[in-house]
Backbone bond lengths (Angstrom), bond angles and torsions (degrees), N, CA, C in turn:
res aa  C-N    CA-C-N  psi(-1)  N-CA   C-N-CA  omega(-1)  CA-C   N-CA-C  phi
1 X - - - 1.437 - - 1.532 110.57 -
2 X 1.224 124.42 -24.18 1.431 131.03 -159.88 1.608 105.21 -96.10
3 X 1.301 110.50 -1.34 1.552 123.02 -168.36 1.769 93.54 -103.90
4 X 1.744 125.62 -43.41 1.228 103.46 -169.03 1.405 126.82 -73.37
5 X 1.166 118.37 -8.96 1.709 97.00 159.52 1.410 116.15 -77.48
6 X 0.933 133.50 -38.78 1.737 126.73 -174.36 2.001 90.56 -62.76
7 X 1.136 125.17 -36.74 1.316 129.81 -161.83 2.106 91.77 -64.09
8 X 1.156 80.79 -82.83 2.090 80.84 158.93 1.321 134.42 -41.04
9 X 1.446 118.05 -18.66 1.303 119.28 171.95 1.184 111.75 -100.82
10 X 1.584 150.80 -26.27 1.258 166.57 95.29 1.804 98.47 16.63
11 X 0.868 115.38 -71.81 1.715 106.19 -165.09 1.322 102.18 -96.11
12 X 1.465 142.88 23.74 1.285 126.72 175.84 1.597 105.91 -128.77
13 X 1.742 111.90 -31.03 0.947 124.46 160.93 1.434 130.63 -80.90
14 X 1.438 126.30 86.96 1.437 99.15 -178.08 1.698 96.34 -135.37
15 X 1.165 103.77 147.46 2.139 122.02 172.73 1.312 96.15 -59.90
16 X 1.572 101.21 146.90 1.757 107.99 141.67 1.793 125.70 -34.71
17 X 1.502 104.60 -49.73 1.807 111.87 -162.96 1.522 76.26 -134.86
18 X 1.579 83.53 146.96 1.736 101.22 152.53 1.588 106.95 -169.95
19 X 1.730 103.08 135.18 1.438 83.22 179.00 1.395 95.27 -145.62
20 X 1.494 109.76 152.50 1.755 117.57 -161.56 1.731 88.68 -117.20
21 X 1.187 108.09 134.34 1.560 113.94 150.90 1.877 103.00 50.06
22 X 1.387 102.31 57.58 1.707 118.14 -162.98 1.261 89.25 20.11
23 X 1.372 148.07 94.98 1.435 148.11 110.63 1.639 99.16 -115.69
24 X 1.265 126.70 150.63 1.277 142.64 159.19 1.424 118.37 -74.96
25 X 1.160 122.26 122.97 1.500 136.27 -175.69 1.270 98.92 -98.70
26 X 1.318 115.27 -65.54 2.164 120.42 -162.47 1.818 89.36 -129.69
27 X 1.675 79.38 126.17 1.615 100.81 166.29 1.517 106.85 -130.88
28 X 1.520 135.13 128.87 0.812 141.86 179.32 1.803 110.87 66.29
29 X 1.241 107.35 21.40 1.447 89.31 179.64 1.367 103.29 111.58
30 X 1.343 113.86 -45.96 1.994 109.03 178.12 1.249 129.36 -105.75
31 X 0.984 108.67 152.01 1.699 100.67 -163.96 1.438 99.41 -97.10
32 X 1.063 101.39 152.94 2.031 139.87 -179.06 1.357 100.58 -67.33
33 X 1.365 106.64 148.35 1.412 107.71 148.00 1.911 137.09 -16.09
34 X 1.642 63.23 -70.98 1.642 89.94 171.26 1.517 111.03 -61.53
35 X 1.374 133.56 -65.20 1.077 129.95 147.54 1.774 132.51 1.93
36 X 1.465 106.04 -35.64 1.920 121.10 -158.57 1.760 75.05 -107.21
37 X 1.406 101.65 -56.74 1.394 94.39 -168.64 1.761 122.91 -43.22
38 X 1.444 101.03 -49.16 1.524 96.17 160.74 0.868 124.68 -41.32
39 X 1.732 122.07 -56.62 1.175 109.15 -150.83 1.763 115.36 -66.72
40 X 1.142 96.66 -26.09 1.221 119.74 175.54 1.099 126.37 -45.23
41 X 1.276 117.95 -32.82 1.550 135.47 177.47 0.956 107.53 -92.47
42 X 1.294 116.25 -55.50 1.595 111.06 171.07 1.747 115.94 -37.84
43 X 0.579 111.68 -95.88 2.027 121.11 153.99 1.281 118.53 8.48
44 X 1.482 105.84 -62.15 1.482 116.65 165.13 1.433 118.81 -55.39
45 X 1.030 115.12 -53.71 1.621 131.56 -179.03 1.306 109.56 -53.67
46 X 1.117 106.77 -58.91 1.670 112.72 173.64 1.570 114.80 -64.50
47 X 1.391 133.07 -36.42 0.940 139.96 164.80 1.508 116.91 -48.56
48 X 1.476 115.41 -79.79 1.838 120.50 136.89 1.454 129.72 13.25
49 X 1.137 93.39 -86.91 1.961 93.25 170.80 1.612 106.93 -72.71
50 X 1.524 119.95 -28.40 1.733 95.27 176.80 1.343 120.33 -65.74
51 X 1.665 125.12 -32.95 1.111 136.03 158.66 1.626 123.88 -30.77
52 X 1.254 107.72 -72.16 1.277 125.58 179.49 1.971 122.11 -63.08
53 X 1.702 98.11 -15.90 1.247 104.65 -174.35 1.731 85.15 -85.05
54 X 1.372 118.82 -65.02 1.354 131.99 -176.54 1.853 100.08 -32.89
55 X 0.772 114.12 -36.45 1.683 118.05 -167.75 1.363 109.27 -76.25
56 X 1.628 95.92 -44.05 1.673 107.13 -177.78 1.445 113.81 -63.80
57 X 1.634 120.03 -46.50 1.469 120.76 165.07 1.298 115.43 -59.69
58 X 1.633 134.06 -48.38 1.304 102.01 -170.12 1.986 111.50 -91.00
59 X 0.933 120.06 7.57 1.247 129.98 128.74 1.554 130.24 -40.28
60 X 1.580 122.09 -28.52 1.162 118.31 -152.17 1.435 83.86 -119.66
61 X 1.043 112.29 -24.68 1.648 121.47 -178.58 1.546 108.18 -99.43
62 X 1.276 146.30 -24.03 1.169 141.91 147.89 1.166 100.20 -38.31
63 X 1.433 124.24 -78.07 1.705 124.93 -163.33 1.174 119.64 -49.46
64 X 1.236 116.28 -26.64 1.810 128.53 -159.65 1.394 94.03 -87.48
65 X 1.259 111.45 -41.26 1.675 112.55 -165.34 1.458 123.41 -39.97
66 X 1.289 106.26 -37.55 1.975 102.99 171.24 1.380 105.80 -84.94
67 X 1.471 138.37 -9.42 1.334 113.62 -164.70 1.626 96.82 -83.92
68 X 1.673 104.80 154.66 0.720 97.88 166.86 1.555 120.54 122.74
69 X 1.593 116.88 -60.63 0.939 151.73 169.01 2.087 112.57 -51.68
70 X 1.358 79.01 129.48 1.671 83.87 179.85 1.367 107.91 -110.91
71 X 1.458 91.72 124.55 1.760 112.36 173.46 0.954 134.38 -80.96
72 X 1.819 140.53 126.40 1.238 136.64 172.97 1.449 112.53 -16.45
73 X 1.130 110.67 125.81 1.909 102.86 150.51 1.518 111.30 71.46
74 X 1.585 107.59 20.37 1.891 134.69 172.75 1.307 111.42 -101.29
């Protein structure tokens, strides 16, 4: 979920020129191979840590879930 706005801003926004790490991404307005390929990573990456953040909370909230709680006959 944390990937579709950059995913929407990625294909609606794009420069005339752009070039990463002297390779060319966008020439004339469209992006390169190389260009998709970024974006791609980018996307992933962001996707990646939202995953793993999402995992880490309900992880953090699984565990927590009994503390706390008062038991019959405690």
């Amino acid at each position: 979920m944390a990937s579709l706005p950059w995913a929407f801003l990625t294909l609606v926004n794009t420069p005339d020129q752009a070039i990463i790490d002297n390779r060319t991404t966008v020439i004339n307005g469209s992006k390169t191979a190389f260009g998709w390929l970024m974006t791609a990573q980018l996307l992933g990456e962001i996707a990646l840590f939202g995953a793993l953040g999402g995992a880490l909370f309900w992880a953090i909230a699984v565990a927590g879930s009994g503390a706390g709680k008062v038991r019959d006959g405690e």
